[in-house]
MILOVO-134688 format. One record per atom (N, C-alpha, C, O, CB): x, y, z. Coordinates in steps of 0.2 Angstrom, whole numbers, plus 5000, padded with zeros to 4 digits. Each point is the difference from the previous one (the first is absolute). Glycine has a CB too. Example, Ala and Ser with C-alpha at 12.3 -4.5 7.8 and 13.67 -1.06 7.14 Angstrom:
REM residues 2
506649725039499650065000500450065000500549995003498649955003500750114990500450065001499650055003500350065001500349914989
***
This chain:
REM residues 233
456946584646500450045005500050074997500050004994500749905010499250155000499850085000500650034998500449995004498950025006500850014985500850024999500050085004499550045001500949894985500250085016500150085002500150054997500249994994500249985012499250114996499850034994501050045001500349995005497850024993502050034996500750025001499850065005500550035004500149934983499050075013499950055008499949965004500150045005499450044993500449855005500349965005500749995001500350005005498849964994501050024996500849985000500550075002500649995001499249914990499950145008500750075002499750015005500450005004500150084986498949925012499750025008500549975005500450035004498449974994501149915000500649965003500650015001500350005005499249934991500850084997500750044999500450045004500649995000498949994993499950085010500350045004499949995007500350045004499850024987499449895009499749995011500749935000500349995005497750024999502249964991500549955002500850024996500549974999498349965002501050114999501050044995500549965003500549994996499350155004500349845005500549985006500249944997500549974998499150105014499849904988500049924995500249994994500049944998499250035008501050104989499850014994500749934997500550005003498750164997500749804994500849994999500150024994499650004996500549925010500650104992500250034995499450054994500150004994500949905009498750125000499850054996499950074998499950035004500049904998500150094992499750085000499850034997499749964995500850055007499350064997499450054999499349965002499649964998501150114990499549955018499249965005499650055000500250055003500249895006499050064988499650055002499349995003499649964998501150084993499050015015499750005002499750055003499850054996500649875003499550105009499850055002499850045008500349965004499549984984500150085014500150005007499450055002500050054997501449935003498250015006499550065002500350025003500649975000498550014999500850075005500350055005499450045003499650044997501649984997498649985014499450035002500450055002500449985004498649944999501050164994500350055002499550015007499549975001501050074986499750015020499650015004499750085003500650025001500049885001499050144999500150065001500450015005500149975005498950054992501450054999500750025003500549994995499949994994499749995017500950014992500949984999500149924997499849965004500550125007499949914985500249925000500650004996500050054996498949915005501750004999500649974998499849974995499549975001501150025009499750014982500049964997500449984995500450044999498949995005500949934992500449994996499649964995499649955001501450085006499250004986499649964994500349905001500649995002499450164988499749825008500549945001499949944994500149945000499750095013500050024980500049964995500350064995500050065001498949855001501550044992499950054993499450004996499849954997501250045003498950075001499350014996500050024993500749994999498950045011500249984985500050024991499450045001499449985002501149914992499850185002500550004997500650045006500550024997498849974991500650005017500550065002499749965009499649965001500450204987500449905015500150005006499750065003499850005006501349944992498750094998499750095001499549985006499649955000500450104984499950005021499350005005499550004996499549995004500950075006499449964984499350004997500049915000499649955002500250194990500749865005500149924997499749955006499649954998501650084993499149975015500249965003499350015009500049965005501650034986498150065007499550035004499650054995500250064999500449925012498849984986499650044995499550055002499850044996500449874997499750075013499450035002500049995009500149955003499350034983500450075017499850035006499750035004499650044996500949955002499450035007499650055001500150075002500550015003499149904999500050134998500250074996500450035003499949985006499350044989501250025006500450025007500549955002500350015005498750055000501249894991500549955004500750014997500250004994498949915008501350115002500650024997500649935001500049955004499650194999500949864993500649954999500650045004499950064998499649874989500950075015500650025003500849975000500249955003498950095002501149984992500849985000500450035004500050065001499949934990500649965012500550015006500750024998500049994994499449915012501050134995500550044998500450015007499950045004499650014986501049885009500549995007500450045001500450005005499549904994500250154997500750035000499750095006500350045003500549894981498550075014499850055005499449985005499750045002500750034989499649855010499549975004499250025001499649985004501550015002498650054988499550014999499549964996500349954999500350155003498749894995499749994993499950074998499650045002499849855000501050124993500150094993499849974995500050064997501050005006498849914994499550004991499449935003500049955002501250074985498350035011499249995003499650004994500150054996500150025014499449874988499449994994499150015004499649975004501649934990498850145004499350025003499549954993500150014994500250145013499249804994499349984996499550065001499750025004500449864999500250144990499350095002499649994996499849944999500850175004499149934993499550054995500750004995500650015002498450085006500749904985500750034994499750034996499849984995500949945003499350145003499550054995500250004992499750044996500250035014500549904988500249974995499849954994500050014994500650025013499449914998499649954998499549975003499749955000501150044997499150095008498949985002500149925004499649964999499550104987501649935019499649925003500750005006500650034998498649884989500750055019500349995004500649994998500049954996499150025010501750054995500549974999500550035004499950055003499649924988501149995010500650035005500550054996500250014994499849885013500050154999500250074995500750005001500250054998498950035003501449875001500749984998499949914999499949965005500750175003499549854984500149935001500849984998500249984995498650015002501550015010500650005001500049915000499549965000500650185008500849844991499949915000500149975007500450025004500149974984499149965013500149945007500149954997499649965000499750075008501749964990499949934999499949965006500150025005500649994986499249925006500249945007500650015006500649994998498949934992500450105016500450025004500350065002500550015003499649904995499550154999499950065002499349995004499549974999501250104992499649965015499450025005499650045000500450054998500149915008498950064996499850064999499350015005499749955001500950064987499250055014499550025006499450024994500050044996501050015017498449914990499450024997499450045004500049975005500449944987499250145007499750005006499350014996499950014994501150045015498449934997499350004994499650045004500049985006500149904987499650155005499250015005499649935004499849995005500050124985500249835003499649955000500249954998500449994995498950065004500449905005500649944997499649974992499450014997501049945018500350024981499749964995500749965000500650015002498450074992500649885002500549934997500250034992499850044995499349835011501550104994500550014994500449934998500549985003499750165001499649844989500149954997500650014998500050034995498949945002501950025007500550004993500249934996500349955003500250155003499549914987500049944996500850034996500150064999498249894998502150005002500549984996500449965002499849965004500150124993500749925001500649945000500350005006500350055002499949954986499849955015500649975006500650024998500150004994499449905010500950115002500749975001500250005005499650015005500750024987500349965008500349965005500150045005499550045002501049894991500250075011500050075006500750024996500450045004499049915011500850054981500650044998499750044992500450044997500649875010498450064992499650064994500049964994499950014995500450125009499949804999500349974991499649945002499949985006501550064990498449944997499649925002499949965004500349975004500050034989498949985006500049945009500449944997500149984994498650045013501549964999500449944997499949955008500150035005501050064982498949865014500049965006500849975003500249954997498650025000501550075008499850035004500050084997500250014995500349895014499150144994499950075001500750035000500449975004498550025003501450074988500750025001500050055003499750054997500749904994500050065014500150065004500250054995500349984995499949955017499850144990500250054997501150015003500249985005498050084994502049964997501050025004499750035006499550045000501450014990499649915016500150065006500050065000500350034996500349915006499050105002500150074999500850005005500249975005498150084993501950014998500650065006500050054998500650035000500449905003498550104995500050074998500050045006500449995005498949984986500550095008500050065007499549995005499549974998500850114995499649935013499550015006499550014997500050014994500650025014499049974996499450044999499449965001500049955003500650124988498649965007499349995002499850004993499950054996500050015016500049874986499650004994499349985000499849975005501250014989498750025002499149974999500149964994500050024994499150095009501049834999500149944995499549955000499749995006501450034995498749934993499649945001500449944998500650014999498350065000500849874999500549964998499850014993499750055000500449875010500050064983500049974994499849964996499950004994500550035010499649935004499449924998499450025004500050045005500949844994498550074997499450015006499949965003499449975001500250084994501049965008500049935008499750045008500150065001501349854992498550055012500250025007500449975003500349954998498850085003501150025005500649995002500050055007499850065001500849924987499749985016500250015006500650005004500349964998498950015000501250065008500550005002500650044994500050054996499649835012500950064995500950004995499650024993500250044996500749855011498750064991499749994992499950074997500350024995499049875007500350155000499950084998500450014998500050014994499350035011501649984998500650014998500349984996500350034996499649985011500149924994500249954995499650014993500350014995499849915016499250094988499749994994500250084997500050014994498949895009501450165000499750064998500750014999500250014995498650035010501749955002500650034998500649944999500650015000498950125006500349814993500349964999500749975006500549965000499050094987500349975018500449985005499649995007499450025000501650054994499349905012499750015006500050065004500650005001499549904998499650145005500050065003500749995004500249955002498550074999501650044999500350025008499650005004499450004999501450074999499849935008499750035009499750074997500350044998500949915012498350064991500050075002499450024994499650045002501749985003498649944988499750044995499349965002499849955002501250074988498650045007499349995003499549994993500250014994500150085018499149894991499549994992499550045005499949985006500249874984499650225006499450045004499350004993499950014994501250105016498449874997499450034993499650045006500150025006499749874982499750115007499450095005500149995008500150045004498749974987501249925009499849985008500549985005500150025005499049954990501249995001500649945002501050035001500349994994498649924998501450105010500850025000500349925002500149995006500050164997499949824993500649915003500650034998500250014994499149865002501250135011500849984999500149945000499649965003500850135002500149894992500449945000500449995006500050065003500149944985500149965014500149995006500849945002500449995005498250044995501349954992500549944998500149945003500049985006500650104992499549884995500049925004499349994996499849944999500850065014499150034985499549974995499150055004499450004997501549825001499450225009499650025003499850074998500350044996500149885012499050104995499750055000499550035005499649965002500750014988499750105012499750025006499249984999499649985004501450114999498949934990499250004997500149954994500650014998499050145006500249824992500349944996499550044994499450004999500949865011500050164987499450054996500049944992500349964999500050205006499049874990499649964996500050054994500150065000499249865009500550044987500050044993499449954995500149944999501350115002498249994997499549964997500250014991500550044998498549995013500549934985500350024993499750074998499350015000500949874995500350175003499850064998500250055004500150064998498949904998501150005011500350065005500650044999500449974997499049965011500750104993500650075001500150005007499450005003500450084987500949935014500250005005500950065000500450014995498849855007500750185003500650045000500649945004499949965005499450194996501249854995500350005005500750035000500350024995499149885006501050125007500250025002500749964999500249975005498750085001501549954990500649974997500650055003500050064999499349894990501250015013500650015001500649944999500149975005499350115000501049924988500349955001500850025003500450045000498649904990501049985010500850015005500750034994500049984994499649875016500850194992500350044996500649935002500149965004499450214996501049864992500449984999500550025004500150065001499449924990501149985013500650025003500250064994500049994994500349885013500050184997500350054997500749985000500249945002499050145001501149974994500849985000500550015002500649984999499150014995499950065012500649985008499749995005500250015006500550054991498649915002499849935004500449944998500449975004498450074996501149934993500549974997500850005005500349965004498950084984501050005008500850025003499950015009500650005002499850094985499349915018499850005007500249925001500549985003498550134998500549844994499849935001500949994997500549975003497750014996501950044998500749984996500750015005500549974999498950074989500649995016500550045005499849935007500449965002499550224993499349835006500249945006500149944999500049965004499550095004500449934985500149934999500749974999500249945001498850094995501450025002500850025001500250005006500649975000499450094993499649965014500150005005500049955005500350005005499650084991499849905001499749925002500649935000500349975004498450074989501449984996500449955000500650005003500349955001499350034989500750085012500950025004499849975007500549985002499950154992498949875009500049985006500149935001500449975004499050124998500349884994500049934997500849974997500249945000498450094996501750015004500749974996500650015005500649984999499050064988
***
């Protein structure tokens, strides 16, 4: 009988992760056919030694730049150009800024090429795979428009993109957008456009989570509940 070579077994590892049982430091690898133009991405392994864009995209084609999103001014502002390094005489990015697993980031190319990323799995909350898959905490942070990916190098569709990235199910109202596509939720499990996520992909989404009763919403809900019981008595 053929035994498997161990570059079979992590290949497997990570086309079957979902099945994985109790295991960790999975390591494998993932292609990615970048496309000419614009593309969403997020790194979706830990790689060694580092997380660094040289590290985790070694090589490109010349003119292709990496971009980072910055929600608080809805732009991409820190830009990695693949140029000339007159330095060290050979193609390299002239900011190797970090992409851990579940930062999103916009790459753009003249041409397309494939990009091997190889390192360690995890889960969707950044910590060991383990069966079942562990969601990351509820997000209730602030509003906003982020460029996120998942963690794990799984796909995922609908409620799940939420679920895996920000550990809860969408509101009414919050949207997953990429180059092409804007899906609102619609609630109830619905969506106008039912959007998808491949492993690797990066997606914005359009987060607003439901705010906490204030405390004279509170004191409002407290006054007619009082008012209630006197009518009742």
């Amino acid at each position: 009988m053929k035994k498997l070579t161990l570059q079979a077994i992590t290949a497997l590892a990570i086309v079957a992760l979902s099945a994985i049982q109790s295991l960790a430091n999975v390591v494998g690898y993932v292609n990615r056919t970048f496309l000419p133009g614009d593309n969403l991405f997020a790194n979706p392994l830990v790689a060694s030694p580092n997380n660094n864009l040289a590290t985790i995209i070694p090589t490109a084609p010349e003119g292709a730049t990496v971009s980072l999103w910055n929600p608080g001014t809805l732009s991409f502002d820190t830009t990695s150009t693949f140029e000339w390094n007159y330095e060290t005489y050979t193609l390299a990015w002239s900011a190797n800024f970090l992409l851990n697993p579940g930062t999103g980031a916009r790459l753009n190319t003249p041409s397309s090429f494939v990009n091997t990323f190889v390192g360690e799995a995890r889960s969707h909350n950044g910590g060991s795979v383990a069966d079942p898959l562990t969601l990351p905490p509820p997000y209730a942070g602030p509003n906003g428009i982020f460029l996120l990916g998942d963690k794990a190098p799984v796909a995922s569709s609908g409620n799940d993109i939420f679920l895996n990235i920000l550990g809860r199910n969408p509101n009414v109202g919050e949207q997953v957008i990429t180059l092409t596509t804007t899906s609102t939720y619609l609630g109830a499990g619905a969506w106008d456009v039912l959007p998808t996520m491949a492993v690797s992909d990066a997606v914005f989404l359009n987060v607003e989570p439901v705010p906490e009763p204030s405390v004279a919403a509170l004191g409002m809900l407290g006054l007619a509940a009082l008012r209630f019981a006197r009518r009742r008595a």
